[in-house]
N, C-alpha and C positions, 0 to 999 in steps of 0.2 A: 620412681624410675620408669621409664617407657619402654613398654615391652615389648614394641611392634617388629614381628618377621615377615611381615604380607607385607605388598605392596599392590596396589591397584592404578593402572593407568588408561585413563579416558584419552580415547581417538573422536574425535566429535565430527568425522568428515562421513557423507555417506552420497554412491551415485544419487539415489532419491528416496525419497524420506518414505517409511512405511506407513501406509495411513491409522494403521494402530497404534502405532509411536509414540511416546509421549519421554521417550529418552532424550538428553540436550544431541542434538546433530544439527547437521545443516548440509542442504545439497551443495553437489556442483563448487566446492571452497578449495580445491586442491592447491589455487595461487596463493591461500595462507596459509600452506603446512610450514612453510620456511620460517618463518614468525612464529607460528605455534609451536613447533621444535623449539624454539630460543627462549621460550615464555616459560617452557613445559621444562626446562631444563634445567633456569633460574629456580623454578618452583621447588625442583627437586634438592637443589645445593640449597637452595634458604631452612628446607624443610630439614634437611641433614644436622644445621648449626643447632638449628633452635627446637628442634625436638631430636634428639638421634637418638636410632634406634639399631636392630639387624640383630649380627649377619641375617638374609631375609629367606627362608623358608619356601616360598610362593611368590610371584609377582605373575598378572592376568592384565592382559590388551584388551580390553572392554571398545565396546563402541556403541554407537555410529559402527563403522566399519573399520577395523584393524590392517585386514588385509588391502587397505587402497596406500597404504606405508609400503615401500619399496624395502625389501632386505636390508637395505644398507641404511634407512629410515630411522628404522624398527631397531636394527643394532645399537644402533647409534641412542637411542635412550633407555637399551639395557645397558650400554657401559657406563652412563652416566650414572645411573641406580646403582647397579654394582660396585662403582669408584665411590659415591655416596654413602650406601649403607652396606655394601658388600654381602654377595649371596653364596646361600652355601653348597657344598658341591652337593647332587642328587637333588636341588628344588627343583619342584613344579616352576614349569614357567611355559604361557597358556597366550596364547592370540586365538582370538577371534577370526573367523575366513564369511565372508562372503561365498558361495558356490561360483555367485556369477564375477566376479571378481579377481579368481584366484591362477596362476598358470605351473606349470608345472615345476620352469626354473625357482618363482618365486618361491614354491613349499621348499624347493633344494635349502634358500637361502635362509630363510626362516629357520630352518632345521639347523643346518650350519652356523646360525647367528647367536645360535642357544635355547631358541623357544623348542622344548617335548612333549610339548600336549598342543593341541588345534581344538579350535571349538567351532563346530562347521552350523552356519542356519540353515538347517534343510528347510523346515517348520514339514512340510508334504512331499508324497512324492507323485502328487496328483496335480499334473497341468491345471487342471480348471479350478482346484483349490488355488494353488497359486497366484495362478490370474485374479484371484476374488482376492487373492491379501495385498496385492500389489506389488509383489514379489519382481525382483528385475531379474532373477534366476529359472531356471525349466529343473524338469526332475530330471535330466538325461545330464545336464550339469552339475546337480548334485551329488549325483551317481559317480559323476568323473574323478568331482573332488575329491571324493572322502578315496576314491583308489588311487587318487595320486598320492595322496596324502600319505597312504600306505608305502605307496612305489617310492616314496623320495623319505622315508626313515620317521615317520611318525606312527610310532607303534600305539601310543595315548592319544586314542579320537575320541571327541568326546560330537553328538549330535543332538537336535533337540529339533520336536515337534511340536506344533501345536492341534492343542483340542478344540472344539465347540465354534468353526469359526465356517462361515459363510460356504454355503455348498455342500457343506463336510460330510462323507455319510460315516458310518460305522464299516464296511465295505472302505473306504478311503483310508483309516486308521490301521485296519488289519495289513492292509498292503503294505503300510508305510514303515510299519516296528517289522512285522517279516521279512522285507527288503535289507534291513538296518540288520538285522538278525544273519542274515544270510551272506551281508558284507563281512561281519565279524566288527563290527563296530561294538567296541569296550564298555563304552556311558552315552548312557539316551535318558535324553530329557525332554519331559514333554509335560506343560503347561497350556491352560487356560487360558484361548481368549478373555483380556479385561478391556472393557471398553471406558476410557480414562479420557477425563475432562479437556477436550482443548486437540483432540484428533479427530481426522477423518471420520474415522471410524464412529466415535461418539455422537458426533453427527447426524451422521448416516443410520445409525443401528439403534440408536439408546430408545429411540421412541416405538421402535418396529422389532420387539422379540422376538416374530414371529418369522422375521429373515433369517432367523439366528437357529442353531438347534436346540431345542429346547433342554431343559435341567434333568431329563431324566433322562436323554437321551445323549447328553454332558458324560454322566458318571458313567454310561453303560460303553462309552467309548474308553473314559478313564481306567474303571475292573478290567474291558479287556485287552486294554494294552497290559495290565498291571499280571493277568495272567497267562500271557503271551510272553512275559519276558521272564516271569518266576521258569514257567516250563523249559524256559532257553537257557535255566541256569543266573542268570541277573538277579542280584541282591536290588529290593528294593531298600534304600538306605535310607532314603528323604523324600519327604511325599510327593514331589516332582521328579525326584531322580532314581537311576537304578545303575547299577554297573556289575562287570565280571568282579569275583574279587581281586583286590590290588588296585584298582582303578578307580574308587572313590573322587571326587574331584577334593583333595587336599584345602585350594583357595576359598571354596565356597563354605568348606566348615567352618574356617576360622569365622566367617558369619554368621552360619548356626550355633556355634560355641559361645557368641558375643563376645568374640577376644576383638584387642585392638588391629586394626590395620590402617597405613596408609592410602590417601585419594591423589591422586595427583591428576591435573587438567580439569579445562573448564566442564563445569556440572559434576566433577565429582564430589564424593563424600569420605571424609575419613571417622578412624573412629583414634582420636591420639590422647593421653594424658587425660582420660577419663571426662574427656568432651565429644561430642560427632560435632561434626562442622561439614559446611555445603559448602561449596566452592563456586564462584560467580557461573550462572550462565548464558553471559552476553561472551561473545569471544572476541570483542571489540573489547572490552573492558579488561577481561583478561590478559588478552595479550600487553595491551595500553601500560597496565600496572607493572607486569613483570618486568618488559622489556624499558620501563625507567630510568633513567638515572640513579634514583633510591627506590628499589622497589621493595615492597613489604607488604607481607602475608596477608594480613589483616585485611589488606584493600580489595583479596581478591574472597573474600570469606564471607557469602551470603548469609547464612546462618548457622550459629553455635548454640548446640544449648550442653550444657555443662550435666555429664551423667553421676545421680548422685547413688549411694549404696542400696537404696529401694530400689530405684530406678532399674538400677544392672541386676537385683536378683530379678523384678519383673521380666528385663530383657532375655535371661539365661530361662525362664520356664517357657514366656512366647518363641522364643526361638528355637529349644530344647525340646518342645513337643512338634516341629518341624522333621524333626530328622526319628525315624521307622526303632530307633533304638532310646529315645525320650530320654528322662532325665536322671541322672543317677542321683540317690539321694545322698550315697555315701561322697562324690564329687562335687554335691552342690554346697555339704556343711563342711567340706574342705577349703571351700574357695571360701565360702560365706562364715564360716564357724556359727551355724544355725543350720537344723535340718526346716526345708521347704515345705512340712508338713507344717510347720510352727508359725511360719507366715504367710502360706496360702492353703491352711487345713480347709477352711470354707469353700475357699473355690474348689480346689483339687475333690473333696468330697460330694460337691453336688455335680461334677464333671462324673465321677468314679460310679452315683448312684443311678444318672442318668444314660450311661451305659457308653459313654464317647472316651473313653482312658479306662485304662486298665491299671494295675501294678503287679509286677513281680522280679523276683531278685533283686529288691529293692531298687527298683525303677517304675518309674510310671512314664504311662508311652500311652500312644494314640488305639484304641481300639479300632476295628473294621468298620463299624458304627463311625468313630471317630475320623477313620478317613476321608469321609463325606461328608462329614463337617467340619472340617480344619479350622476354619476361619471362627467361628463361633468359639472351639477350644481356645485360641488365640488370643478373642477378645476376652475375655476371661482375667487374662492377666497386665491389661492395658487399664492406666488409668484413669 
């Protein structure tokens, strides 16, 4: 039976494409939002017959940019979600904002239309950072947003910055979680420059490290953002994320938990009936399929691969040592009827000897060691 409460819905429209990007968008396409509403709508009623799931817990406007959808937009394919799988009262429900993008009315409408949480991209709040990312926003616009945001009934802000990127000093990072701090902004999130095959950026940087901040001057931004925000009170929960309590972001566990959710729109991914499947990311193609005569799933579904019961315990420990609280053992032979010592005693023990995980209260979780090398933990449990 399909257990999916999340929904996830890709906006692929953005003014201009960030040169670190490597997410499906496309500039300058606003004359086919009309189309892609109609595409993105079919997708949602096909997905309803043939897998149905809900009432939905969480749905999140991912983008490209969310906030370039007009209120009435944006409404208009929560009701259809809604009328589809039906949501239940008190869910998360999360759009994405542009700073440079966003106006005062719109947050009204937004808030009005049923979205209670905002996910604003500050990344800096350093002009000449910005400028190096190629940002189409200033900090004095980022600043505006997140008070509008406040001013027009979004008590659930969530922000996110980035680390280790082009100009950046330690001096720029302080400013920027201070700033966020001082707004009273709930969840901040702040990630790593990746410099990913096929952007600008990659380009531009992959050959030249030396543009870039280097790895130890990476983490020493990372600790003090990390103890910048403990002193503020912010629970660090997920190794990118921190919030007040109550503010957790809901959508994003169900990803650290490896529960199912739905994808909807071109380049997403869902995780449904014990598959993840990609979804096309030509938005010619997409839309081409749905808006058919016989339109079907299948045509728009880049790749599937079928998750088998090794597979998802895999997925539950790489993902489960993601989040600052790791993995219960007494949760994981619940789901699994098998404790996680019994089929990753090897890894977990040379993890535990090497000094990068911990255990206690029968949990194993990422050590402070650990936090600096996430990825290494990670790989660990990939096949």
């Amino acid at each position: 039976m399909n257990t999916c409460s999340s929904a996830y819905v890709h906006i692929p429209f953005c003014v201009r494409k960030c040169p670190y990007c490597d997410f499906t968008s496309f500039e300058k396409m606003s004359d086919h939002k009309g189309p892609y509403l109609c595409a993105l709508f079919r997708e949602v009623e096909l997905t309803s017959v043939q897998s149905p799931g809900g009432p939905l817990s969480t749905v999140y406007f991912g983008g490209g940019t969310p906030s370039l959808l007009t209120p009435e937009e944006a409404g208009s394919i929560l009701d259809k979600i809604g009328d589809s799988f039906g949501i239940e009262t008190g869910a998360e429900i999360t759009i994405e904002a542009n700073p440079g993008t966003v106006t005062a009315s719109a947050l009204r409408g937004y808030r009005n239309t049923g979205f209670n949480r905002i996910s604003i991209g500050v990344q800096s709040f350093s002009n000449r950072v910005l400028r190096g990312l190629g940002r189409i926003h200033t900090a004095e616009e980022a600043d505006r947003a997140i008070r509008m945001s406040a001013e027009d009934g979004f008590s659930n802000i969530s922000c996110d910055l980035m680390l280790g990127v082009p100009e950046q000093t330690l001096a720029d990072i302080v400013h920027s979680v201070r700033h966020l701090i001082d707004l009273g902004v709930p969840h901040i999130s702040c990630y790593s420059l990746s410099l990913e095959d096929g952007t600008l950026f990659f380009e531009k940087y992959s050959g030249r490290p030396d543009q870039l901040p280097s790895d130890e001057e990476e983490r020493e931004m990372y600790n003090t953002v990390r103890r910048l925000l403990a002193d503020a009170g912010y629970r660090h929960y997920e190794i990118s994320n921190f919030a007040l309590t109550g503010f957790e972001s809901r959508h994003n566990t169900v990803y650290w938990d490896a529960l199912p959710y739905y994808g909807f729109g071109c380049g997403a991914h869902s995780y449904i009936d014990g598959a993840r499947i990609g979804n096309e990311v030509s938005l010619k193609r997409y839309i081409e399929v749905l808006t058919a005569d016989a339109p079907d799933l299948k045509g728009i579904q880049s790749e599937t691969e079928r998750i088998d019961r090794e597979a998802e315990m895999r997925e539950v420990m790489l993902l489960g040592f993601r989040k600052l609280s790791g993995i219960s053992t007494a949760d994981f032979q619940t789901r699994f009827g098998i404790a996680p010592e019994q089929i990753f005693g090897h890894e977990l023990e040379v993890l535990l000897q090497d000094g990068r995980i911990e255990k206690a209260d029968g949990r194993w979780f990422l050590s402070e060691k650990g936090l600096d090398f996430g990825n290494e933990v990670f790989r660990s449990f990939v096949q």
